[in-house]
Backbone bond lengths (Angstrom), bond angles and torsions (degrees), N, CA, C in turn:
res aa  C-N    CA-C-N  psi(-1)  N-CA   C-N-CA  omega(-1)  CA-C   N-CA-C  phi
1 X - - - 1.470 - - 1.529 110.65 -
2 X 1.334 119.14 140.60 1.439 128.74 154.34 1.454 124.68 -12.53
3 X 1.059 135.79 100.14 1.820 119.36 176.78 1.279 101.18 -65.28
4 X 1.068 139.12 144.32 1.469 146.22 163.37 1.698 111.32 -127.49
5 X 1.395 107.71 105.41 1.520 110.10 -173.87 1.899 91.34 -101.89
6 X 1.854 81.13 144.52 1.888 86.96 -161.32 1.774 84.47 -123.33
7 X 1.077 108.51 159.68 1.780 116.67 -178.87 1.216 106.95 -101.13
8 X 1.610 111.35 124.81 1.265 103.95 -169.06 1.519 147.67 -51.63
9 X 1.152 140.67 167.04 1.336 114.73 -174.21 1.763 112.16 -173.30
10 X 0.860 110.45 150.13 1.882 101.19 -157.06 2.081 110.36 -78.60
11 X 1.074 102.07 -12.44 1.274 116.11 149.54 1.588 145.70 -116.63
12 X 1.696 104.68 73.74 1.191 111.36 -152.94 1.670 104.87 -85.07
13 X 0.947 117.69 -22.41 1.656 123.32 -160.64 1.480 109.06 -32.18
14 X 0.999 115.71 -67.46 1.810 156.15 -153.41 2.041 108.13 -66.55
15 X 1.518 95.33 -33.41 1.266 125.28 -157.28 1.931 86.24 -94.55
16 X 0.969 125.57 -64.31 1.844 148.47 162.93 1.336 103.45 -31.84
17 X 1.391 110.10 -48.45 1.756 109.28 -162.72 1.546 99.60 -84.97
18 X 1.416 119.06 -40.82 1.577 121.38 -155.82 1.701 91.09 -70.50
19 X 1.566 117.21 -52.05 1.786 108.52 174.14 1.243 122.57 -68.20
20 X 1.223 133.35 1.15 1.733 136.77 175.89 1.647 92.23 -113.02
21 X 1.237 119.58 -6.48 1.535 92.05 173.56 1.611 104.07 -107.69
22 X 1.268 102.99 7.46 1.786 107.39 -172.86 1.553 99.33 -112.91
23 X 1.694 110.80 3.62 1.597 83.34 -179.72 1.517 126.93 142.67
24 X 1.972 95.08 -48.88 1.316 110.95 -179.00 1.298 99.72 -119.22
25 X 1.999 93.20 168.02 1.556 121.53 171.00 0.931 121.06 -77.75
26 X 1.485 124.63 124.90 1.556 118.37 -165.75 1.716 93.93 -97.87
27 X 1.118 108.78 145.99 2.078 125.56 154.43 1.107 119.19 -97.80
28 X 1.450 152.23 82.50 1.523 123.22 -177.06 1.612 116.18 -69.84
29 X 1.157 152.25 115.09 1.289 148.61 -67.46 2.021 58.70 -158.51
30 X 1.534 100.03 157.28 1.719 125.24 167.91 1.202 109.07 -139.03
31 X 1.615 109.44 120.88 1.862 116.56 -173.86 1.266 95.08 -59.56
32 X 1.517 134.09 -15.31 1.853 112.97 -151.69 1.507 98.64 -94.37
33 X 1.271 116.11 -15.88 1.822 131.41 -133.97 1.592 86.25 -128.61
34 X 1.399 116.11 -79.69 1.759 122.01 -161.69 1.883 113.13 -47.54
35 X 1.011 142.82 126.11 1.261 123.34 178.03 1.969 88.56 -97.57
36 X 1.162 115.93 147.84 1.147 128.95 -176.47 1.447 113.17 -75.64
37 X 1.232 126.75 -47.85 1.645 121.12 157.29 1.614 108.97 -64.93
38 X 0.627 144.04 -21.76 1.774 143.38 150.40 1.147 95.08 -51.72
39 X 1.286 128.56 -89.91 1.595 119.27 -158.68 1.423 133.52 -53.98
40 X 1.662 91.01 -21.33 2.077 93.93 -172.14 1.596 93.79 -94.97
41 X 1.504 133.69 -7.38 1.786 131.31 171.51 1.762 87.74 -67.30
42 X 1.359 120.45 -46.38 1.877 109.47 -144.44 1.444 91.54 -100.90
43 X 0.899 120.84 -11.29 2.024 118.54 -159.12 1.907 92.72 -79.04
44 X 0.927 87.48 179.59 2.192 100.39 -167.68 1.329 80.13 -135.93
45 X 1.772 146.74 -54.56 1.416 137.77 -149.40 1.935 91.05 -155.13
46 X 1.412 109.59 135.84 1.474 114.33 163.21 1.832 100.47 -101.31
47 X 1.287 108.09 125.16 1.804 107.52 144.10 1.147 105.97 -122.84
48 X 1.715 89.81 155.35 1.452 110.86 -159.69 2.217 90.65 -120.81
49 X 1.163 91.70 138.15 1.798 87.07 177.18 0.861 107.01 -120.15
50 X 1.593 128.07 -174.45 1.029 166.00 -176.21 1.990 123.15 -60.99
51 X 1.475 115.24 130.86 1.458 93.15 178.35 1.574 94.54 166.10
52 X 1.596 113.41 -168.06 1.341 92.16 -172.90 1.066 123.75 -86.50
53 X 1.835 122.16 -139.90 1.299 119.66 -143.36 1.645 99.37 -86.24
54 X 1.531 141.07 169.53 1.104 163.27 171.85 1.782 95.71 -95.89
55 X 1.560 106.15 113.45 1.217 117.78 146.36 1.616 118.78 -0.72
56 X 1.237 112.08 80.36 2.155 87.33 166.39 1.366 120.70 -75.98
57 X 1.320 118.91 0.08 1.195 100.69 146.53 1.552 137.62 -83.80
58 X 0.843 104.25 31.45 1.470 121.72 -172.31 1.585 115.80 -109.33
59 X 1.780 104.03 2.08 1.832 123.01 -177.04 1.404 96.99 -169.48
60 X 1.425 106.43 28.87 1.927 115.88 148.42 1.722 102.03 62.57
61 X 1.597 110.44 68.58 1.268 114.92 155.37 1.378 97.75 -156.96
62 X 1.638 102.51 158.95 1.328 104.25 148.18 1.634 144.59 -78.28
63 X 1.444 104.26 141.65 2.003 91.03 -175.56 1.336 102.66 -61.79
64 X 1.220 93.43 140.17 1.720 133.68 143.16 1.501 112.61 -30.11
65 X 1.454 99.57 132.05 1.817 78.77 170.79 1.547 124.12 -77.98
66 X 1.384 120.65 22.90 1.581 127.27 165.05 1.195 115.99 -83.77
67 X 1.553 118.88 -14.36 1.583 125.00 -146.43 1.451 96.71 -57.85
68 X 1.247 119.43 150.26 1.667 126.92 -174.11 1.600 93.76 -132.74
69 X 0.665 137.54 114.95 1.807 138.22 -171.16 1.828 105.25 -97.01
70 X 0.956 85.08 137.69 2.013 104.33 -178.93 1.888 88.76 -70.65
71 X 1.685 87.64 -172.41 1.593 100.34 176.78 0.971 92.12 -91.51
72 X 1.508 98.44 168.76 1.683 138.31 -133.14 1.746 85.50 -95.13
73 X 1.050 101.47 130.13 1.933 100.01 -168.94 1.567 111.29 89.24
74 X 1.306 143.73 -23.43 1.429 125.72 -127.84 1.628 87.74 -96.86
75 X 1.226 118.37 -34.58 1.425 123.69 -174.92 1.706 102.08 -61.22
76 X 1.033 127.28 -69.08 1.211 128.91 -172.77 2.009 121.44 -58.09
77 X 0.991 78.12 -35.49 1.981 98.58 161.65 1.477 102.94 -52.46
78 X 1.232 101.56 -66.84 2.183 107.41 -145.30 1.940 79.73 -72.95
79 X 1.496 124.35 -53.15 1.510 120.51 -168.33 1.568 116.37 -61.14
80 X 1.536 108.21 -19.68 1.409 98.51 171.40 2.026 104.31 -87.20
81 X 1.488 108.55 -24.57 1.596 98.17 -175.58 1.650 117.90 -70.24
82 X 1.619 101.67 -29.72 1.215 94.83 174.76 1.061 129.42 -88.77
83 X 1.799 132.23 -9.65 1.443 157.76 174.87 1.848 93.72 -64.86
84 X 1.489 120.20 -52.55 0.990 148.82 175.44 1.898 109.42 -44.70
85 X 1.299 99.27 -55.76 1.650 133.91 -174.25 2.174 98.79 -61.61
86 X 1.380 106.91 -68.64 1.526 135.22 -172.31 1.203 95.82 -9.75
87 X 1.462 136.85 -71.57 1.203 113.04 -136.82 1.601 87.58 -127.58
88 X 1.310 128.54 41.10 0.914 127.18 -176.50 1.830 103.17 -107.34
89 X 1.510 119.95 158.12 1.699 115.49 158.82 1.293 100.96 -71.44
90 X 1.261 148.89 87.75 1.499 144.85 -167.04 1.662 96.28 -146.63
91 X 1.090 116.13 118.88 1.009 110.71 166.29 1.847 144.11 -77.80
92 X 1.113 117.85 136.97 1.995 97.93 -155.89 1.546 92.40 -133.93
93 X 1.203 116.83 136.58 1.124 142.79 168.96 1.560 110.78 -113.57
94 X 1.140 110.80 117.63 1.823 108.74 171.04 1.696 117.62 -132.20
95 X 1.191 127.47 138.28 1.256 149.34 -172.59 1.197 108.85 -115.78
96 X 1.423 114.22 127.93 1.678 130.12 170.04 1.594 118.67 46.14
97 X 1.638 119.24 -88.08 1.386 112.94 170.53 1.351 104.63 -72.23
98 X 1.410 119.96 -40.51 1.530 100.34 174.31 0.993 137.46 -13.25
99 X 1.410 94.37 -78.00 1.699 125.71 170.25 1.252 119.73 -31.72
100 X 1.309 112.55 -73.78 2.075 115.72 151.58 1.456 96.58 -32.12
101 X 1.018 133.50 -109.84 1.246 132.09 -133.76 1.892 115.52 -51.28
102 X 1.604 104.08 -21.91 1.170 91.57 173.99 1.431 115.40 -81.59
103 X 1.224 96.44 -19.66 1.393 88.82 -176.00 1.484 125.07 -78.00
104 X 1.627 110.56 -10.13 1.803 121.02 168.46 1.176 109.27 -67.95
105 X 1.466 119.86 -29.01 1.395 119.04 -128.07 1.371 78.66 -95.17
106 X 1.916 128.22 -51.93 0.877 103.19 -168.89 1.934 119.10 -107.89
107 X 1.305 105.62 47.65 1.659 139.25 159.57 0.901 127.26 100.24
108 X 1.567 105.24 29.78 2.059 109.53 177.44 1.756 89.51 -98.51
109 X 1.694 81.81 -175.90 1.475 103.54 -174.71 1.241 104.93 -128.11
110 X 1.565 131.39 178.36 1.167 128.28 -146.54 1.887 89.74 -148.70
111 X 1.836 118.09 153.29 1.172 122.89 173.69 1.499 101.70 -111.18
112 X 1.638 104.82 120.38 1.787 121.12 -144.79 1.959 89.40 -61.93
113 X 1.248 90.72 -41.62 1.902 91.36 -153.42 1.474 112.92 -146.31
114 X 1.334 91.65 63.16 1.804 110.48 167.75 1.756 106.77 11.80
115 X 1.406 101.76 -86.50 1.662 123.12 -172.56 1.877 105.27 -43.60
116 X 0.783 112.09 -27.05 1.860 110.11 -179.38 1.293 82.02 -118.88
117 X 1.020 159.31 -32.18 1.555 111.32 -156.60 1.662 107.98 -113.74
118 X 1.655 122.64 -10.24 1.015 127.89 156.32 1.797 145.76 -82.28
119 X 1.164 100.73 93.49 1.422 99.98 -158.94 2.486 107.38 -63.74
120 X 1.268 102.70 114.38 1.440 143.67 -161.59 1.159 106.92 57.36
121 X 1.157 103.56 76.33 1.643 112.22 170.45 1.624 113.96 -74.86
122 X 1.189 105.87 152.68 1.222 130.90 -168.02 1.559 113.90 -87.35
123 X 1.236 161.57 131.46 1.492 164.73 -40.72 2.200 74.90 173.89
124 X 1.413 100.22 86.82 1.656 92.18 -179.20 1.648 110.73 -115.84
125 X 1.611 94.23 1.88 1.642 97.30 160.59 1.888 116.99 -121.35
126 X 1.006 87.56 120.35 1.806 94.12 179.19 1.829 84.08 -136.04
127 X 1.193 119.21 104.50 1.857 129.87 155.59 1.420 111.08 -56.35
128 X 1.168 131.36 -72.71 1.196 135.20 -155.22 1.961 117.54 -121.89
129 X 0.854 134.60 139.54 1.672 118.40 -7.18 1.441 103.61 -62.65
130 X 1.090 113.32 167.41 1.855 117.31 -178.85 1.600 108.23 -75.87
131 X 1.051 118.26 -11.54 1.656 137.51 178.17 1.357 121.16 -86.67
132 X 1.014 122.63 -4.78 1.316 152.57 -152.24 1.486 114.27 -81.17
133 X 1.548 121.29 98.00 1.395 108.75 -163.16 1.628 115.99 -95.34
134 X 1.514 111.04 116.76 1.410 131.65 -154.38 1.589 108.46 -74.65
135 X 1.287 97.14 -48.03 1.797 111.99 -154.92 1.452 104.45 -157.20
136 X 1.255 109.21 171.01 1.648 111.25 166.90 1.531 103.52 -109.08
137 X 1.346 114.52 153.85 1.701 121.86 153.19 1.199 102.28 -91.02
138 X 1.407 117.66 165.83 1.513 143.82 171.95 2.130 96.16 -123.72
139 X 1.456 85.05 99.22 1.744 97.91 166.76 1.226 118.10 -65.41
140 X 1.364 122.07 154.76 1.499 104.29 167.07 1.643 97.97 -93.65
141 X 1.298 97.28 173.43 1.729 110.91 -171.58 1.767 94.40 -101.66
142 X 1.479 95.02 132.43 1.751 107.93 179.70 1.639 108.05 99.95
143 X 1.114 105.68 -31.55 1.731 113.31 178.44 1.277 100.52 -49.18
144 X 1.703 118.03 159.87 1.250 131.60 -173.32 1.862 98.56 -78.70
145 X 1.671 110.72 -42.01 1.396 101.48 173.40 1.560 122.35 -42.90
146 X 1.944 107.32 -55.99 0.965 121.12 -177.70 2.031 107.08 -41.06
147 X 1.207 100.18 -56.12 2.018 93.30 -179.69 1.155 129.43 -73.14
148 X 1.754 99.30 1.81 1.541 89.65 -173.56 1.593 98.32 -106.66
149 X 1.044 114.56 -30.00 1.323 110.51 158.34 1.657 140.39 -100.96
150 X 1.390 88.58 47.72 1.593 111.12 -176.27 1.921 102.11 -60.23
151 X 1.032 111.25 -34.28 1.495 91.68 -168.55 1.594 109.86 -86.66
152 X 1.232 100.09 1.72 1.774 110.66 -163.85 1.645 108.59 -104.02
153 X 1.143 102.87 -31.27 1.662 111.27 166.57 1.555 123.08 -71.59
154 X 1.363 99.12 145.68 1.764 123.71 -178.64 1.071 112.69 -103.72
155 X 1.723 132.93 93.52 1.333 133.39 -166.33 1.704 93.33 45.95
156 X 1.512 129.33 -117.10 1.204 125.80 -176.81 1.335 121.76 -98.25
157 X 1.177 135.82 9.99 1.384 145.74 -151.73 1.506 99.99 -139.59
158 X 1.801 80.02 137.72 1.602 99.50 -175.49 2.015 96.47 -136.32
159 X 1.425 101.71 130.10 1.175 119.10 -164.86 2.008 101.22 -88.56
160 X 1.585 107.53 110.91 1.372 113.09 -147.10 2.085 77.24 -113.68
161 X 1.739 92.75 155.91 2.060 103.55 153.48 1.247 88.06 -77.21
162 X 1.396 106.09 -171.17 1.359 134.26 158.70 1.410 109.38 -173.85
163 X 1.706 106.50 153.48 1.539 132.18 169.97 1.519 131.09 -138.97
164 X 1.152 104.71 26.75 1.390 94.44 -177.43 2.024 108.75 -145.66
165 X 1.593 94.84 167.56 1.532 106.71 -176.30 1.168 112.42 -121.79
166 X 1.561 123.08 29.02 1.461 121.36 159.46 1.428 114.67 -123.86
167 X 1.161 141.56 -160.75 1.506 147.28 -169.92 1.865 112.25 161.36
168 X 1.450 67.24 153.31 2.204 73.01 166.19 1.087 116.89 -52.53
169 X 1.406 135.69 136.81 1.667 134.01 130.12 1.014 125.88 -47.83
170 X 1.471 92.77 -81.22 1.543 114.52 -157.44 1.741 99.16 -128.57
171 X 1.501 108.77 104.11 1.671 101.72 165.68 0.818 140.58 -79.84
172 X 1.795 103.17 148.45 1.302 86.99 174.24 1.680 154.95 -99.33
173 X 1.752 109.48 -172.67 1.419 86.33 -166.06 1.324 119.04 -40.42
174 X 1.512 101.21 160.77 1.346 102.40 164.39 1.868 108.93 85.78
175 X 0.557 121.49 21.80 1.735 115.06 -166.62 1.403 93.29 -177.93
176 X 1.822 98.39 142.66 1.360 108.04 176.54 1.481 118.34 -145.59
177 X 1.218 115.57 173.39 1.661 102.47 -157.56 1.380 91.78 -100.21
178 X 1.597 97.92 150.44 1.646 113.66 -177.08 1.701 104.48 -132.66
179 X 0.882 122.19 17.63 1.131 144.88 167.06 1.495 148.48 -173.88
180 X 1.523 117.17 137.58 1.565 100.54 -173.01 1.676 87.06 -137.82
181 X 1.420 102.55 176.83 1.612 127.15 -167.32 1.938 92.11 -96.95
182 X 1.129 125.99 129.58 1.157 117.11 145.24 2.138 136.69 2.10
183 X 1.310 86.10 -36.83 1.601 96.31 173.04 1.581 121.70 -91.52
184 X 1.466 107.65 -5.81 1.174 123.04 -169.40 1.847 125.20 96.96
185 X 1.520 85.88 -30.12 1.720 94.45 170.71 1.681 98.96 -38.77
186 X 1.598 112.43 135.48 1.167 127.61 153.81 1.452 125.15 -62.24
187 X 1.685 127.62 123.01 1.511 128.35 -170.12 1.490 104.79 -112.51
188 X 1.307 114.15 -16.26 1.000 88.36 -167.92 1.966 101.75 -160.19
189 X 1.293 131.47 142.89 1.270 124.10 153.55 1.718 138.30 -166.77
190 X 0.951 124.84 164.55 1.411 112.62 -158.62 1.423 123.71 -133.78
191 X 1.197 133.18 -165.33 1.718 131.34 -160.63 1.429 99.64 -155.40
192 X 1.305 107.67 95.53 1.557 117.21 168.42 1.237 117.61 -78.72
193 X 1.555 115.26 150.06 1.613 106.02 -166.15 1.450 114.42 118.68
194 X 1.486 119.31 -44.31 1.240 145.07 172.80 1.975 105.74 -91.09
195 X 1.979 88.25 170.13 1.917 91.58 -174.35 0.999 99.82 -69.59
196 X 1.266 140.75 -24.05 1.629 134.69 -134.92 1.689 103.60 152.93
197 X 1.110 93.65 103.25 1.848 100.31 -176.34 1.677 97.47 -144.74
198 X 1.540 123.63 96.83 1.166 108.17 -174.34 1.561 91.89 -148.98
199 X 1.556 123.35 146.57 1.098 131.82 171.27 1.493 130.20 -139.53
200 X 1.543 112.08 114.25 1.162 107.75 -179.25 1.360 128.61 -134.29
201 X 1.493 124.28 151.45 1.362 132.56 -164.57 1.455 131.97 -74.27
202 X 1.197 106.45 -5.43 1.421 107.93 166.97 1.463 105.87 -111.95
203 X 1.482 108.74 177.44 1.858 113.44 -160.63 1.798 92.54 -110.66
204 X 1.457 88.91 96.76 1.906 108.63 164.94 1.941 94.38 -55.59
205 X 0.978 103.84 -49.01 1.818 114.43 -160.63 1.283 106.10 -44.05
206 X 2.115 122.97 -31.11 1.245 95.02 -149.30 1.879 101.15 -102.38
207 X 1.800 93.38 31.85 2.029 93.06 -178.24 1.548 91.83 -128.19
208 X 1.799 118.48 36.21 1.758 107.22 163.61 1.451 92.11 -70.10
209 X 1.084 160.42 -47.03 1.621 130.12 174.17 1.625 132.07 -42.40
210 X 1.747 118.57 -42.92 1.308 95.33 170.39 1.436 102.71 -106.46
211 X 1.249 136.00 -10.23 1.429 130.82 154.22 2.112 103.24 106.39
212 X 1.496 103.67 34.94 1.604 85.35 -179.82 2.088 109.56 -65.29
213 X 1.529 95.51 -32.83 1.444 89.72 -175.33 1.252 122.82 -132.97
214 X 1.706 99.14 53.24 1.623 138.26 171.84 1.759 95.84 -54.57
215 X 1.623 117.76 -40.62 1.485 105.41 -157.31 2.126 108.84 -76.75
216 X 1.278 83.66 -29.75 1.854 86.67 158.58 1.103 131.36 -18.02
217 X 1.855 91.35 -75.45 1.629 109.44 -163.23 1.635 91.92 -85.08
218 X 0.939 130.60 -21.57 1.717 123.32 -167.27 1.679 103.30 -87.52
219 X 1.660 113.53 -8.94 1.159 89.53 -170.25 1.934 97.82 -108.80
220 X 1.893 103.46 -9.17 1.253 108.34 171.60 1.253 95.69 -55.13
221 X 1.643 124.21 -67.22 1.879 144.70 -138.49 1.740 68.19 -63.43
222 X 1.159 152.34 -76.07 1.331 144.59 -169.82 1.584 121.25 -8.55
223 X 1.680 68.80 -80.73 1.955 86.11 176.30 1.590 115.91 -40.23
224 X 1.357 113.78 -63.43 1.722 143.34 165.83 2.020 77.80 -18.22
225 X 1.376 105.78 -89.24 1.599 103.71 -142.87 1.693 108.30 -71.47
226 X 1.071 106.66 -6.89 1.999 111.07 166.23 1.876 90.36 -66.41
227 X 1.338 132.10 -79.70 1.107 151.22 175.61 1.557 115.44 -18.63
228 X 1.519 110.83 -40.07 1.434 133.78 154.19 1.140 128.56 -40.56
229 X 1.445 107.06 -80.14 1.541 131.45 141.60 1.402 105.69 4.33
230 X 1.142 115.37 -107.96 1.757 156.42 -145.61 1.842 94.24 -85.30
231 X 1.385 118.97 0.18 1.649 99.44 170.01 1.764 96.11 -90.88
């Protein structure tokens, strides 16, 4: 099976089940222990999860007074794995903070606090149930999201949970958005060129039980075992 090294995160369960039910072996990766050029030579697939906020100083602002700060290290960990990741055939999947963080790491910026800084923003925290369908995205048409979830989309819209109060700004190079929320908040975007480079803001992970966005992770765990293959 695929190794799939995942970045740690205080709710891993959900994240474990969706890649063992698609295929691959999950690692949950330790900032103190994993060296990040170690892990992206041996890894088959990186995911990146969910958690709090990404440093803004880390794309030259000051926090917000919402800022909610990740663990102590976690920012500098995931930006060296995926800096590490960049120019590699490696395939990367990222979810929610992921998504932020990949997108600092490799030179976008981030909107600190949805609710103030988006004028009619859209309801982008609903906690519980974690299944919980918030909003719709608008896919773009031709995107790799768009085909992989061809049977799951409504004309262009795919009915996503959500938990969080930050988002992309400004992306970065190289990557482009293939989806946004009704409010304009960015949901989703990706890096053509690569097996599988796609990142999105709501948590696919927490429906590996009835499987709306099983074809994700099965087509990441994919990428992962081509990558296998051919090292």
């Amino acid at each position: 099976m695929p190794r799939i090294v995942i970045a740690p995160c205080r709710a891993m369960a959900d994240y474990l089940e969706a890649v063992k039910r698609s295929g691959g072996e999950p690692f949950e990766l330790d900032y103190h222990r994993d060296d990040p050029a170690s892990v992206v030579e041996s890894a088959d697939g990186l995911l990146l999860t969910g958690g709090g906020d990404v440093n803004p100083e880390l794309y030259g602002e000051a926090p917000h007074p919402t800022f909610h700060a990740s663990e102590e290290g976690r920012d500098e960990y995931e930006i060296a794995l995926i800096r590490a990741a960049a120019d590699r055939p490696l395939p990367i999947f990222a979810i929610c903070r992921g998504m932020q963080v990949l997108n600092v790491a490799l030179g976008g910026t981030l909107i600190q606090d949805i609710p103030s800084m988006v004028n009619g923003a859209a309801h982008h925290s609903v906690p519980e149930p974690r299944y919980h369908i918030a909003h719709e995205v608008w896919v773009s048409k031709g995107s790799l999201l768009a085909t992989l979830m061809a049977e799951k989309i409504d004309g262009d819209t795919c009915q996503v949970n959500s938990r969080h109060h930050q988002a992309v700004k400004d992306v970065a190079p190289g990557w482009e958005i293939t989806g946004t929320a009704p409010d304009g908040v960015i949901e989703a975007i990706e890096q053509s060129g690569k097996p599988f480079r796609i990142a999105v803001q709501w948590h696919p992970e927490n429906f590996w039980r009835t499987g709306e966005f099983r074809p994700l992770f099965e087509a990441f765990v994919e990428a992962a075992r081509h990558r296998k293959a051919v090292r």
